[in-house]
MIMILO-340940 format. One line per 5 residues: number of its first residue (from 1); their letters; for each residue x, y, z of N, C-alpha, C. Coordinates in pm, 1 decimal, decimal comma. Layout:
% MIMILO-340940
NUM	a	X Y Z X Y Z X Y Z | ...
This chain:
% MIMILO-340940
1	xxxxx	1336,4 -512,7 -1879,5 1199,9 -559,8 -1883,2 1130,5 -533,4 -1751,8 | 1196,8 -552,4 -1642,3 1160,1 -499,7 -1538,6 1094,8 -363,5 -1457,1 | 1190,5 -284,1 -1553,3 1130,3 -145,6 -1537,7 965,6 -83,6 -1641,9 | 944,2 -196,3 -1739,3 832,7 -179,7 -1735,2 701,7 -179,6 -1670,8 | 700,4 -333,1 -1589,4 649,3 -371,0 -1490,5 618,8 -306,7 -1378,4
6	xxxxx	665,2 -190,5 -1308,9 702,3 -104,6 -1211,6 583,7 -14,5 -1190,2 | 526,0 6,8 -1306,3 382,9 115,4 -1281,3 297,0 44,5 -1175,3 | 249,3 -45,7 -1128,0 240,7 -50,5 -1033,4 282,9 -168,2 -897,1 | 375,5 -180,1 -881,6 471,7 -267,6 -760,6 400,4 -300,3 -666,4 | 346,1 -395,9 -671,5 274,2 -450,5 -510,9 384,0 -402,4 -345,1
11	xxxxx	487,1 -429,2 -412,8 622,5 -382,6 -254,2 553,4 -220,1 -252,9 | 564,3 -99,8 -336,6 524,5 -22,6 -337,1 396,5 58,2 -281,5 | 332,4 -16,2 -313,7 164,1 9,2 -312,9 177,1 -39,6 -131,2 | 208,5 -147,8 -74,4 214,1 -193,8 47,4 296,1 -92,6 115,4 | 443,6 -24,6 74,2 498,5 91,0 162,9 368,8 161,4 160,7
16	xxxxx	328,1 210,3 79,1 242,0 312,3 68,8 163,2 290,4 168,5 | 82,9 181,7 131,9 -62,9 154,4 301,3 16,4 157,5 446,1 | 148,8 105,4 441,0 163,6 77,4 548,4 204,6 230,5 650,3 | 266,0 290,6 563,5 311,9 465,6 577,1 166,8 546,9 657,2 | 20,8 546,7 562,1 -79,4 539,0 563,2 -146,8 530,4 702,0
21	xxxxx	-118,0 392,9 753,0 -121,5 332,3 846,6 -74,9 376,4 948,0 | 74,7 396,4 998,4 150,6 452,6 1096,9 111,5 599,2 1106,9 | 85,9 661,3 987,0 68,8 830,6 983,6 -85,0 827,8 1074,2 | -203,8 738,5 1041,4 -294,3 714,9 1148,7 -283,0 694,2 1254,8 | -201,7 590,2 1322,1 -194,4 570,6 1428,1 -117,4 678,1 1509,9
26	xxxxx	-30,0 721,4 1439,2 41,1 855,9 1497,6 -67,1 975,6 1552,0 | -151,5 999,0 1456,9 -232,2 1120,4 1465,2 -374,0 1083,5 1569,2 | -384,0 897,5 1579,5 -489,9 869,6 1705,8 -443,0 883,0 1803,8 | -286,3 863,4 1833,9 -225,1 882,9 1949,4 -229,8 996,8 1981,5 | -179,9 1114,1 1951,8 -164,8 1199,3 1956,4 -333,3 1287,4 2014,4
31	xxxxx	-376,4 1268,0 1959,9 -533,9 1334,9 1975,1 -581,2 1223,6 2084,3 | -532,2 1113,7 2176,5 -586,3 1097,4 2276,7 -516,5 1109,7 2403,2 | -358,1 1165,8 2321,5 -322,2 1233,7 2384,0 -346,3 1344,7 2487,6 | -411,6 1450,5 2401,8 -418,5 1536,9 2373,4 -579,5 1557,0 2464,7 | -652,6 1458,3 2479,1 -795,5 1467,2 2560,3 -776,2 1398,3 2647,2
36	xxxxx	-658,1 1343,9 2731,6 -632,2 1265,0 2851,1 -585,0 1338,3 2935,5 | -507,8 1421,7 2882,7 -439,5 1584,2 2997,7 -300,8 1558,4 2982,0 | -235,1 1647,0 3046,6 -81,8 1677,7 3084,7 -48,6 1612,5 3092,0 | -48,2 1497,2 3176,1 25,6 1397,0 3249,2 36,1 1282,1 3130,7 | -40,3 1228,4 3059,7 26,7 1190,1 2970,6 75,9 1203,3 2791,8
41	xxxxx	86,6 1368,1 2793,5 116,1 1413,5 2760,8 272,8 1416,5 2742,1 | 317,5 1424,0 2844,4 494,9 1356,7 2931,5 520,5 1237,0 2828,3 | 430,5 1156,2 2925,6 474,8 978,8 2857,3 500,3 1001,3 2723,2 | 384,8 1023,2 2629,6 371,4 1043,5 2528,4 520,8 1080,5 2424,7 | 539,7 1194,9 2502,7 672,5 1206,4 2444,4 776,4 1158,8 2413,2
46	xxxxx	790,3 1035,5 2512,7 898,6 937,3 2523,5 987,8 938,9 2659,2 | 1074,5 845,1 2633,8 1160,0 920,0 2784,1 1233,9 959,7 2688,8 | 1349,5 1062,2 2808,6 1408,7 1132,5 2774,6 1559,8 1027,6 2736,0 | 1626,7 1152,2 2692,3 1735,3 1111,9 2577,4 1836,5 1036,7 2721,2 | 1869,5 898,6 2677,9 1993,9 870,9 2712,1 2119,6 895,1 2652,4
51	xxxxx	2223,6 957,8 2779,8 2370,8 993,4 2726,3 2444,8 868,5 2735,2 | 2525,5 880,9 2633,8 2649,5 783,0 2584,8 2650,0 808,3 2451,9 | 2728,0 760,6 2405,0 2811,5 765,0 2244,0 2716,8 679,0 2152,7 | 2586,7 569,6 2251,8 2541,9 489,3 2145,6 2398,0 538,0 2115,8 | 2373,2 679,3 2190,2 2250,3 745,9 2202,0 2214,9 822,3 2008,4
56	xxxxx	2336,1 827,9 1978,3 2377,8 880,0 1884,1 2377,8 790,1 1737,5 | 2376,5 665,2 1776,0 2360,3 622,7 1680,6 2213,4 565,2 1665,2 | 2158,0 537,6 1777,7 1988,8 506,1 1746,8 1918,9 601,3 1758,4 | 1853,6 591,1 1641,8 1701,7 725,9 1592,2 1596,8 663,0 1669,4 | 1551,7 793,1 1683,8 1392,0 797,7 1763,0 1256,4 726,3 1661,4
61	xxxxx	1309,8 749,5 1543,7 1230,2 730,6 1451,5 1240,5 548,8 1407,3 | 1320,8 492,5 1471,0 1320,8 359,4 1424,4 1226,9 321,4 1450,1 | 1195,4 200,5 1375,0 1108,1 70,4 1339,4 1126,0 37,2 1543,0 | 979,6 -7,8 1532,9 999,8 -83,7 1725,2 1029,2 -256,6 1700,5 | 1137,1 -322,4 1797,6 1128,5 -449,5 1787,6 994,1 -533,1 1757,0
66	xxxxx	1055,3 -666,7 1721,6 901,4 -686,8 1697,3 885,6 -780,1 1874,9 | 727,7 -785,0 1865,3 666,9 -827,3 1977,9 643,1 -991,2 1974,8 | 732,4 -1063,5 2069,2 692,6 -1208,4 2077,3 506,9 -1231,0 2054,1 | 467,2 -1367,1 2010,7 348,7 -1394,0 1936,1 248,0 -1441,6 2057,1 | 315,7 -1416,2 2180,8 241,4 -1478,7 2309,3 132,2 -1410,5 2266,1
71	xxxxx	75,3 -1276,6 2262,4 -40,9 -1235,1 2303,5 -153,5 -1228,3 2179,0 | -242,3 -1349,8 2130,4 -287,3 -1348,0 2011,8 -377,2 -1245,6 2017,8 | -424,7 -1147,7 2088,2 -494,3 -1038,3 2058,3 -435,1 -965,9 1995,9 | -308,3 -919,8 2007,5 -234,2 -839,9 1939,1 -282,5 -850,2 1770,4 | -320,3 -996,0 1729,4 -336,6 -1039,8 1541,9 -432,2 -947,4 1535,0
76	xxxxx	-555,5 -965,4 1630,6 -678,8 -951,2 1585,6 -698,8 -811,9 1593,2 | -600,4 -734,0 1653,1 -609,4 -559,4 1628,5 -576,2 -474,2 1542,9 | -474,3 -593,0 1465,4 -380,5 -533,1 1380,3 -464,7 -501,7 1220,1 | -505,1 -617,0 1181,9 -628,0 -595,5 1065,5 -703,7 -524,4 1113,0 | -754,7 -488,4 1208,6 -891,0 -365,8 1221,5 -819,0 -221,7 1255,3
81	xxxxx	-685,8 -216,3 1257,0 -628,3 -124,6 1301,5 -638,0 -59,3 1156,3 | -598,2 -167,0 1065,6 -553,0 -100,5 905,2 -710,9 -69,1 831,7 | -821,3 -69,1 911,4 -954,1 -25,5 865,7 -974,7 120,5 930,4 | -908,0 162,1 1032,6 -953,0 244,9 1092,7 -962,3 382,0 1028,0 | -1080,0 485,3 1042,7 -1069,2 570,0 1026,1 -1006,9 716,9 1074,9
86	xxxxx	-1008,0 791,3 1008,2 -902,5 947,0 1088,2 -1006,9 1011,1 1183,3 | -1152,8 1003,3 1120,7 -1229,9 1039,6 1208,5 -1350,2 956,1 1280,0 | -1330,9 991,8 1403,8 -1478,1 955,4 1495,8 -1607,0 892,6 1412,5 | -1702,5 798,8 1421,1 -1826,2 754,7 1333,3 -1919,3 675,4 1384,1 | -2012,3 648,1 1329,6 -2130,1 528,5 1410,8 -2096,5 429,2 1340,3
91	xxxxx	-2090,9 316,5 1409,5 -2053,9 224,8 1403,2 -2135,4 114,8 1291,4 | -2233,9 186,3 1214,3 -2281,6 120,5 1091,9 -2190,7 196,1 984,3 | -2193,5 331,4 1028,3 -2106,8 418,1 885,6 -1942,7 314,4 873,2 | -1906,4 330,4 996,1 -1804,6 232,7 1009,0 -1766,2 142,6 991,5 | -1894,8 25,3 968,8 -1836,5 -116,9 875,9 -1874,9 -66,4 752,7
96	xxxxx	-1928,6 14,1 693,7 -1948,6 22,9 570,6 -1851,6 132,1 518,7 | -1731,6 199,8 561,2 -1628,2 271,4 575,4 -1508,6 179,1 569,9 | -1537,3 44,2 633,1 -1432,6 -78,5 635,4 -1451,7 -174,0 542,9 | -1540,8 -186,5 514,6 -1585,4 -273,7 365,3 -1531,9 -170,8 250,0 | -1560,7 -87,2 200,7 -1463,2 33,8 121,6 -1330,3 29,5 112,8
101	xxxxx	-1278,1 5,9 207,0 -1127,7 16,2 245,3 -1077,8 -84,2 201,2 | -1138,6 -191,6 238,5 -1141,9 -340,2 188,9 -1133,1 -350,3 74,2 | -1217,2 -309,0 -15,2 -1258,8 -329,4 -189,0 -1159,6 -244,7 -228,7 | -1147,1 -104,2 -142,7 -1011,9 -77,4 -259,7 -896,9 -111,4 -265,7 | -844,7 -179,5 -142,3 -726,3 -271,0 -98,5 -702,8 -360,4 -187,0
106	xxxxx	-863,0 -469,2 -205,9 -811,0 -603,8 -294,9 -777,3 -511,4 -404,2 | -911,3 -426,1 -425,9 -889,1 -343,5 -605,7 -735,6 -375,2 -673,5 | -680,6 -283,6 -589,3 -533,3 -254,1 -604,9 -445,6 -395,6 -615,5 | -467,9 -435,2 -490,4 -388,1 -593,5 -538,5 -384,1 -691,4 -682,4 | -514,5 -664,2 -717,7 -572,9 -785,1 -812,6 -512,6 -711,7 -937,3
111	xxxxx	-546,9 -582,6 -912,6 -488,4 -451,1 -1050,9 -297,6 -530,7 -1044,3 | -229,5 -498,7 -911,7 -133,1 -539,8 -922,7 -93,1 -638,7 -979,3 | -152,6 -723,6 -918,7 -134,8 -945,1 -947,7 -168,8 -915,0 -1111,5 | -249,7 -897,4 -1149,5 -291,1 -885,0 -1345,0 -178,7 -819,3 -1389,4 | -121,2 -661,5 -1348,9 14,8 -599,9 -1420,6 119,2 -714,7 -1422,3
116	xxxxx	127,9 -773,7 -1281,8 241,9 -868,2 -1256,1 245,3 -961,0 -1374,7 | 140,6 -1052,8 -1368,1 68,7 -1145,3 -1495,2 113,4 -1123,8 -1625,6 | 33,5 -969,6 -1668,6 68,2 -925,1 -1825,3 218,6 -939,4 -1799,8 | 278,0 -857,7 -1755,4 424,5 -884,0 -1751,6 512,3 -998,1 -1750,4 | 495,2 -1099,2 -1686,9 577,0 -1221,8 -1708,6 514,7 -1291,4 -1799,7
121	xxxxx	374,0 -1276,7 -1861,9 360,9 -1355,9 -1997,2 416,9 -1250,7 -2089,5 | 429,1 -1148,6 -2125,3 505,8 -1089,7 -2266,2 674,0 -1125,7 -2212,1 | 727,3 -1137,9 -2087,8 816,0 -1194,3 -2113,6 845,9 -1333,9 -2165,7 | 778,8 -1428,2 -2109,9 749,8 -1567,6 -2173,3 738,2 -1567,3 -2349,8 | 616,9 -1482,2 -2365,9 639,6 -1463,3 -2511,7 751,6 -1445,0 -2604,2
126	xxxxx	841,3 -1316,6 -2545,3 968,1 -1312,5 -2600,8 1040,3 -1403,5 -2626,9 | 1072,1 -1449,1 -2496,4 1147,7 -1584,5 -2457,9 1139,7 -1709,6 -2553,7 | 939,2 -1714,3 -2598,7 927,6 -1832,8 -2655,3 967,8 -1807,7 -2823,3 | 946,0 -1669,6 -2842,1 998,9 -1619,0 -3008,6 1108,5 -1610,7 -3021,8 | 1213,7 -1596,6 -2907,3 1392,9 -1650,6 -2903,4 1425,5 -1768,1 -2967,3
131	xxxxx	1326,1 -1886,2 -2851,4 1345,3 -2011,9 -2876,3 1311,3 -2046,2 -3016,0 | 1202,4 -1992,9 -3078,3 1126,5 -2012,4 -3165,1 1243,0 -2020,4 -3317,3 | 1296,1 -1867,6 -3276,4 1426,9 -1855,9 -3393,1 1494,6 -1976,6 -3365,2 | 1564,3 -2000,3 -3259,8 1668,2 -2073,0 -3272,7 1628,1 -2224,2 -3329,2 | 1533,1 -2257,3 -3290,5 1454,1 -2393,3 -3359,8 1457,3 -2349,9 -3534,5
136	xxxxx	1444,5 -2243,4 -3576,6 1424,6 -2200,8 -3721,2 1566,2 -2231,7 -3804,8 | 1629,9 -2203,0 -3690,0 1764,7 -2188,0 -3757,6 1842,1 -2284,4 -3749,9 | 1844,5 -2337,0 -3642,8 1864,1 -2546,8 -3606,6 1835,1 -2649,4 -3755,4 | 1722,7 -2593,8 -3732,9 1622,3 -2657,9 -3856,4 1683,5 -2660,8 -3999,2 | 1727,6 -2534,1 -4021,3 1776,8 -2471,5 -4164,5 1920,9 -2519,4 -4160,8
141	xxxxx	1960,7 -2507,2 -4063,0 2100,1 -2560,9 -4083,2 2141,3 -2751,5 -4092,0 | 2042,6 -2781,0 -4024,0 1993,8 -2931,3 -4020,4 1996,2 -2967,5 -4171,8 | 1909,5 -2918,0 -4249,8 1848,3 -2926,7 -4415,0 2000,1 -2938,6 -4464,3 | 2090,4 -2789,3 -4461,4 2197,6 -2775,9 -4519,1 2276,9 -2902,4 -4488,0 | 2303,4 -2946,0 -4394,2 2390,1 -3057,6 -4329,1 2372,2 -3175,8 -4439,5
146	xxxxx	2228,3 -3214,7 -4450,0 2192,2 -3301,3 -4529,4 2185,7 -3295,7 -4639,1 | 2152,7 -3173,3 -4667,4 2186,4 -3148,9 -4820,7 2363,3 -3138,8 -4896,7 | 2435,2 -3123,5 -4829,5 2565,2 -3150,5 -4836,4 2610,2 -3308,6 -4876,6 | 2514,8 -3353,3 -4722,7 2578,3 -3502,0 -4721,2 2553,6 -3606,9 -4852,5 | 2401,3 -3585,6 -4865,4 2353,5 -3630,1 -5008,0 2434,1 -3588,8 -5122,4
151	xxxxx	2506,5 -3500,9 -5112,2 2600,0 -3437,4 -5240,9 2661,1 -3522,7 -5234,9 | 2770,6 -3553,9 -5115,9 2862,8 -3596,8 -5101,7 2893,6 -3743,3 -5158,1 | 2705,4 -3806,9 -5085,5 2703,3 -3976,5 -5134,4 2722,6 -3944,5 -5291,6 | 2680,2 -3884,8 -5353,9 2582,3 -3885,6 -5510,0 2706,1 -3838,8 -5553,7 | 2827,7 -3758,1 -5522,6 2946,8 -3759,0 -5563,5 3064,6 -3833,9 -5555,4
156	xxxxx	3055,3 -3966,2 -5434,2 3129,9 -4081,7 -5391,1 3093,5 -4163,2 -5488,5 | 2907,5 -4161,9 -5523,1 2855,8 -4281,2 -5592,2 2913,5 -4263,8 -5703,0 | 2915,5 -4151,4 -5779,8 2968,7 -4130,3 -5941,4 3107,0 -4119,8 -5963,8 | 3203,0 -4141,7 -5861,5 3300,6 -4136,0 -5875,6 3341,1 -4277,2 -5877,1 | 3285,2 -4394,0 -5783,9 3285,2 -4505,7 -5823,4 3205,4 -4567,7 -5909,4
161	xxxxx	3154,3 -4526,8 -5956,3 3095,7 -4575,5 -6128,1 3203,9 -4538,5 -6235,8 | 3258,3 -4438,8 -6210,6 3339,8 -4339,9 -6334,5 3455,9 -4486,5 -6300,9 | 3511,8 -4476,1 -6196,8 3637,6 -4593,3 -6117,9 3667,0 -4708,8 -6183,2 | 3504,2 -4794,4 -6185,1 3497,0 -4914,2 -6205,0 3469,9 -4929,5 -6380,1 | 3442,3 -4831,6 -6453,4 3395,8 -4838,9 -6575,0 3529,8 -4857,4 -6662,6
């Protein structure tokens, strides 16, 4: 049932922005790189490779620790970071470039949250037409029970009439 649900994955859709995201910030770095000169050009690169045996097991490409919460500017860059555009703009095109970004962000979420929705109510549904049988069949077998038992009196009763006669 799960793999129905999957067309569109909120976990998914979020790798996706967040990929999105880093592939931007990569390519702002880089291009101010790139208009600051040589020199940090260097930095940029990283330092260079440390030797030992454990150089080898950590990628360049890892995830960076995360950053203690001391510096609350850090919050307030991070949401405008995920508005930013690839290119240069005036700064009216630009909130109205970030309002866009915005609407198609929730878009997607709310699209998500509703797939999510339809999905755990047709499971519920199932679930409740499971239950539904088994109440049917409880039921029917209930009847039989009683309908037996009534035999049983109405065959005790006539057997002590037949007894006593």
């Amino acid at each position: 049932m799960g793999e129905e649900c999957a067309v569109t994955d909120p976990a998914e859709a979020r790798k996706r922005r967040k990929a999105i995201i880093v592939s931007q910030r990569m390519e702002s770095e880089a291009n101010e790189g790139n208009s600051e000169g040589e020199s940090n050009h260097e930095e940029a690169a990283g330092p260079p490779p440390a030797v030992g045996a454990s150089s080898d097991s950590v990628s360049s490409s890892s995830p960076p620790t995360k950053k203690s919460k001391e510096d609350p500017g850090d919050n307030s860059k991070k949401t405008q970071i995920r508005y930013d555009p690839d290119v240069p703009m005036p700064k009216d095109q630009l909130a109205a470039w970030r309002r866009e970004a915005r609407r198609v962000r929730n878009r997607e979420s709310a699209a998500a949250s509703r797939a999510k929705i339809r999905c755990r109510i047709t499971e519920l549904e199932t679930e409740v037409s499971g239950w539904k049988d088994k109440y049917t069949q409880a039921m029917e077998r209930l009847e039989e029970l009683q309908g037996a038992a009534e035999t049983q009196k109405i065959s005790e009763a006539s057997s002590n009439t037949i007894t006593k006669a």
